[in-house]
C-alpha positions as CSV (number, residue, x, y, z in Angstrom):
1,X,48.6,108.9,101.4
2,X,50.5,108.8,98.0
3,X,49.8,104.8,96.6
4,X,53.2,103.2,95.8
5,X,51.9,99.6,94.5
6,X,49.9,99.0,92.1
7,X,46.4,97.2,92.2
8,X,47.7,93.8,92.7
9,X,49.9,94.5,95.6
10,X,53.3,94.8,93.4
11,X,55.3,98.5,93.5
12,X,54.2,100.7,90.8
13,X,56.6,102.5,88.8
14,X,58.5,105.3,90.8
15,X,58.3,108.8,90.0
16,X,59.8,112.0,90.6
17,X,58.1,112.6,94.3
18,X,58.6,108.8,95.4
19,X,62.1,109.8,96.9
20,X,60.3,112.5,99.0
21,X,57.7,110.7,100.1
22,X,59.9,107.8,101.3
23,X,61.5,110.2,103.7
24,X,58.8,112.2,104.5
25,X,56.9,108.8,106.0
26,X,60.6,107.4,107.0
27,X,60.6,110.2,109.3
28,X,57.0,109.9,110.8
29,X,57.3,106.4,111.4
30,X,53.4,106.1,109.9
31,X,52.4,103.1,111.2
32,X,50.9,101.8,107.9
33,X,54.4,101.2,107.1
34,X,56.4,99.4,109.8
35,X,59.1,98.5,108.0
36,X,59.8,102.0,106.5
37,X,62.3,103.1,108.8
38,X,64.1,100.0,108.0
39,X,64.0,100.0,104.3
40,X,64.9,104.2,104.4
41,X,68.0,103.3,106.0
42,X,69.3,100.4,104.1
43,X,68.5,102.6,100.8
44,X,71.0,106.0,102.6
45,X,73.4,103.0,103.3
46,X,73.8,101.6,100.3
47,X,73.7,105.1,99.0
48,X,76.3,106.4,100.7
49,X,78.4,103.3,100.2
50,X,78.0,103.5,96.1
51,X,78.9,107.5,96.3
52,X,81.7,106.5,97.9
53,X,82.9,103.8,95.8
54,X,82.0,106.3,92.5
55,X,84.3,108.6,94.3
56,X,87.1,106.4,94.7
57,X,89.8,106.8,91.7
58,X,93.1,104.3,90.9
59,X,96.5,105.6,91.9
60,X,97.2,104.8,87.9
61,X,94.3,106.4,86.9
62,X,95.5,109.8,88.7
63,X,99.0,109.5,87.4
64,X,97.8,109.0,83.8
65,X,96.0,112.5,84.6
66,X,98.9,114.0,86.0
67,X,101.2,113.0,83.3
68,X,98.7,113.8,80.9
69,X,100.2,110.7,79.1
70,X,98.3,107.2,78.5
71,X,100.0,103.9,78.8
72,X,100.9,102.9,75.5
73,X,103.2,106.4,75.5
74,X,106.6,107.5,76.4
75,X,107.7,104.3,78.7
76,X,109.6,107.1,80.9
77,X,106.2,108.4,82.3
78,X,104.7,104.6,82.4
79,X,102.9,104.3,86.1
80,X,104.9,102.3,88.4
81,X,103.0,99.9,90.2
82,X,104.5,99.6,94.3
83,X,105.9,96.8,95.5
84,X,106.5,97.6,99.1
85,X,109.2,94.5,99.4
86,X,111.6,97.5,97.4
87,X,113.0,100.4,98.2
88,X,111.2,103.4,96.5
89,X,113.4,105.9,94.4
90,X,112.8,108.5,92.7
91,X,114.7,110.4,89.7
92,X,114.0,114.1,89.0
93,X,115.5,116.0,86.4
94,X,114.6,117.7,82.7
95,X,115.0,116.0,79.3
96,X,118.2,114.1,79.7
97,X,117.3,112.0,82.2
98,X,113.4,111.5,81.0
99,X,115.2,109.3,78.1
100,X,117.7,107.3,80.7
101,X,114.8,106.5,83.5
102,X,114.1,103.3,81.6
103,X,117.2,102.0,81.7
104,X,117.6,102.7,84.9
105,X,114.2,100.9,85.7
106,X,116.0,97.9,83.6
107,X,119.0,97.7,85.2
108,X,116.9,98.0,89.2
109,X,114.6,95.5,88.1
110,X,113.7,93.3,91.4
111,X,116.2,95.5,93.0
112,X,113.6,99.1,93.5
113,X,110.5,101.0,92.9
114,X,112.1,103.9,89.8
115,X,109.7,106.7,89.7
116,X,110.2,109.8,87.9
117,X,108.5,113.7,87.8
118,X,105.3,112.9,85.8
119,X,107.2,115.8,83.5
120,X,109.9,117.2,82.4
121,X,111.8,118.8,85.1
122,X,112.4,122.4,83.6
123,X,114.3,124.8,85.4
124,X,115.0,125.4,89.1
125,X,112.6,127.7,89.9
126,X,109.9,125.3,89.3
127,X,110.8,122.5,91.3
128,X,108.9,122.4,94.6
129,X,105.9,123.4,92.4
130,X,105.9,120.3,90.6
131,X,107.1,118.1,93.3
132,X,104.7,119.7,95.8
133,X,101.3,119.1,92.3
134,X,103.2,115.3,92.0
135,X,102.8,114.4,96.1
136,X,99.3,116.0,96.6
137,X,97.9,114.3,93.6
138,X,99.6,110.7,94.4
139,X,99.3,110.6,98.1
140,X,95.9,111.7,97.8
141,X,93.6,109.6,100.7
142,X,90.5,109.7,98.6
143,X,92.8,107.7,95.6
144,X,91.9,103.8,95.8
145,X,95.8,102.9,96.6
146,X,97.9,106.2,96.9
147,X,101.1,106.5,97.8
148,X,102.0,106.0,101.2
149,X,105.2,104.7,101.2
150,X,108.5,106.9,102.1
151,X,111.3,107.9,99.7
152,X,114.6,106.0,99.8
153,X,116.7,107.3,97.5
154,X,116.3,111.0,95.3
155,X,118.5,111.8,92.6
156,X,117.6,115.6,91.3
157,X,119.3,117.5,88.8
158,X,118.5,120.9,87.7
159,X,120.7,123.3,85.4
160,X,119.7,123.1,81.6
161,X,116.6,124.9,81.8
162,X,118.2,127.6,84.0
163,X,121.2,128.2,81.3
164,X,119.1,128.4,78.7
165,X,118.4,132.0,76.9
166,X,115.2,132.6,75.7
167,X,114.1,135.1,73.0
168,X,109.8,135.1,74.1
169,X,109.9,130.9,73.8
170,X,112.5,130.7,71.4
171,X,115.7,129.7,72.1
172,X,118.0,132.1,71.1
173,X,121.4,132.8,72.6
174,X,122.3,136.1,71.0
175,X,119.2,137.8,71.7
176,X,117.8,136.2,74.4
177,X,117.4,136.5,77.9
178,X,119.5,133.4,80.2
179,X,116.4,132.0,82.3
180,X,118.4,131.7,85.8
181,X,121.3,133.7,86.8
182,X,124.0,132.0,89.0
183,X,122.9,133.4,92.1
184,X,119.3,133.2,91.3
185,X,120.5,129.3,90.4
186,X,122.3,129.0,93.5
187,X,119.3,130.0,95.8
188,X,117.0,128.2,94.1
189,X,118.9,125.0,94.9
190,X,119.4,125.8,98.3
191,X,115.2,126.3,98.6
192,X,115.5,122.6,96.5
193,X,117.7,121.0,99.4
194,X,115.8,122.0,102.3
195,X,112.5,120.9,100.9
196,X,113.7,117.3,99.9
197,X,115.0,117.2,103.3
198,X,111.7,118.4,104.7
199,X,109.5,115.7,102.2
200,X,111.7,112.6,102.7
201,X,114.1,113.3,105.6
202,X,115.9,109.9,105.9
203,X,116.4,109.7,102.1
204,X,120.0,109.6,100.4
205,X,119.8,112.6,98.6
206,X,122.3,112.9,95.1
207,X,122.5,115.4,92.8
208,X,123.2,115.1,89.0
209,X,125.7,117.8,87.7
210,X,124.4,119.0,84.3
211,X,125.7,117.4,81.0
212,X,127.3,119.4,78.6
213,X,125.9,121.9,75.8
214,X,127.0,120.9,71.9
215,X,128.7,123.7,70.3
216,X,126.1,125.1,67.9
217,X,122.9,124.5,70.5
218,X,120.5,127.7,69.5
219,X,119.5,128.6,73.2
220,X,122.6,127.6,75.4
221,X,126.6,128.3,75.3
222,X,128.8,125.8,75.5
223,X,130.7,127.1,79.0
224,X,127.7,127.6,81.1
225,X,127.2,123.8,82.4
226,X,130.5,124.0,84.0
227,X,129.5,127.2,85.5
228,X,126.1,125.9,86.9
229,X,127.7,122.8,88.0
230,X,130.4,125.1,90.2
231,X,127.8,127.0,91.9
232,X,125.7,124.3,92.5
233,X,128.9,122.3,94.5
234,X,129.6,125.8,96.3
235,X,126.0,125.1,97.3
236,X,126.2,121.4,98.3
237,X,129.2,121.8,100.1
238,X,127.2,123.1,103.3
239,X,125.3,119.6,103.0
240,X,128.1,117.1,102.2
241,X,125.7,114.1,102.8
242,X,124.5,114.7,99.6
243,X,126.4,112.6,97.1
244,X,127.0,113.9,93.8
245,X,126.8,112.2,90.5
246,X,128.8,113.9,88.4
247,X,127.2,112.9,85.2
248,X,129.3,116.4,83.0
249,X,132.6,114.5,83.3
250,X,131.1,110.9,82.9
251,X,129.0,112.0,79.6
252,X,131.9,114.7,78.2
253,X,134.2,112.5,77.2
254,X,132.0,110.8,74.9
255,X,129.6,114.0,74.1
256,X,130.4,113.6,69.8
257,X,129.8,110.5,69.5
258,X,126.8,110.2,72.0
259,X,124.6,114.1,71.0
260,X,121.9,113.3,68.8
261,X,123.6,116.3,66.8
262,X,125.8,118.9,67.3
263,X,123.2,121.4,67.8
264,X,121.0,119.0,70.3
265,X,121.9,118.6,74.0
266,X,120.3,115.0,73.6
267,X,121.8,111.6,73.8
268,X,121.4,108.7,71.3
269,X,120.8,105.3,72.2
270,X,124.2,104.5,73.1
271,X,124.7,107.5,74.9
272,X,121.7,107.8,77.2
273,X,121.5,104.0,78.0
274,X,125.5,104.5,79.4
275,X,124.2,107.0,81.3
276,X,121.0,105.2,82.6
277,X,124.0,102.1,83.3
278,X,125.5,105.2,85.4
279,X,123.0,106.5,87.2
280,X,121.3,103.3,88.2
281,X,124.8,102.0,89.8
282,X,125.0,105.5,91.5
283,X,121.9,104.7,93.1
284,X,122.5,100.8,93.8
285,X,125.3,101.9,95.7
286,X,123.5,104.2,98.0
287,X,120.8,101.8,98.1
288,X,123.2,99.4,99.6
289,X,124.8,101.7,102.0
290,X,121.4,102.3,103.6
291,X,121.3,98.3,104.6
């Protein structure tokens, strides 16, 4: 038999073969070493307890590697911790509405759960793919606290990624190729509705219209949100629960004084906090109608 103590009685350093020869006697039961068994299967316990517990990874720390984006960054992508006393919304959509989510949050302080795409939402063809990564990787099982909670409220807005023309990456609206057609818009939105309704079916569902284009934006022409926003209604008129937040004629009034620039589709300050002010009485409203 291998010796495991030393000469005064006390274990000796392990080794490399002590593992396999605690099984291999575990398993025979030698009777030199009654308490064996017991020891053998305390050791795969706690074993299989510690693996476990390795395994085990923080819904924030999966959300930081889905958004790719630590705390201290872009507040819109901050993890949201749950409080299940709240409703749970959540807010999809491209750019614009990445710089309004925390104002939103401000404004439904107390009053909901505010999460957002862990990116930016990009064009319609896309959607379910990101939405389908987001769920799998937050309501994982194996995650410490995932999500297991149902969506109340879902404002989505797609359109400014679809309008856009593209030269290879670069936006370019002479030479370039328009990402989405209409029709190749309007299915994709149609694919959009029926898997939100699939995902969270007693939700309030509301889309966004897109906001307008400035007049000398590189990649998109100053018509085409209208457009998009027409073809998307033609769509949501065969689901008229779906309230519509028509953010184009609430932002266009203002557009000059609120762009960033005349050749930016971005808000300042003023503009994108009126339309977080907006969008979170939208959803106040529908919160309250569920009651």
């Amino acid at each position: 038999m291998q010796n495991i103590f030393g000469r005064d009685g006390s274990p000796s350093r392990p080794h490399a073969g002590s593992f396999q020869w605690l099984v291999r006697y575990a398993a025979r039961g030698d009777r030199t070493l009654p308490s064996m068994r017991r020891i053998f299967s305390c050791f795969l316990l706690s074993s299989i307890l510690f693996a476990g517990a390795a395994r085990a990874e923080s819904a924030e720390a999966a959300w930081i590697k889905l958004a790719r984006k630590g705390p201290s960054t872009r507040p819109a992508f901050a993890f949201v911790e749950n409080n299940p006393a709240l409703p749970n919304v959540l807010i999809y959509g491209d750019s614009i509405s990445i710089h309004y989510t925390p104002r939103v949050r401000e404004k439904l302080k107390d009053q909901a759960n505010v999460y957002r795409l862990f990116m930016n939402g990009g064009d319609s063809g896309s959607f379910i793919g990101k939405m389908k990564k987001m769920q799998s990787a937050m309501c994982d099982e194996e995650l410490e606290n995932p999500w297991n909670f149902q969506w109340d409220v879902i404002q989505f807005n797609v359109g400014l990624h679809d309008l856009k023309y593209l030269d290879g990456k670069k936006l370019d609206k002479v030479n370039g190729t328009q990402v989405s057609s209409i029709e190749t818009y309007k299915k994709n939105l149609g694919d959009i509705i029926v898997y939100l309704k699939q995902l969270a079916p007693d939700a309030t569902l509301i889309f966004a219209t897109t906001t307008p284009v400035a007049p000398e934006e590189p990649g998109r022409k100053v018509g085409d949100s209208p457009k998009y926003n027409a073809a998307a209604l033609e769509v949501l008129a065969s689901y008229p629960e779906i309230e519509i937040n028509d953010l184009y004629s609430f932002t266009k009034p203002h557009q000059s004084e609120w762009w960033i620039a005349p050749d930016n589709v971005h808000y300042n300050e003023t503009g994108w906090s009126a339309q977080g002010d907006e969008v979170a009485g939208v959803i106040l409203e529908a919160l309250s109608e569920k009651k």
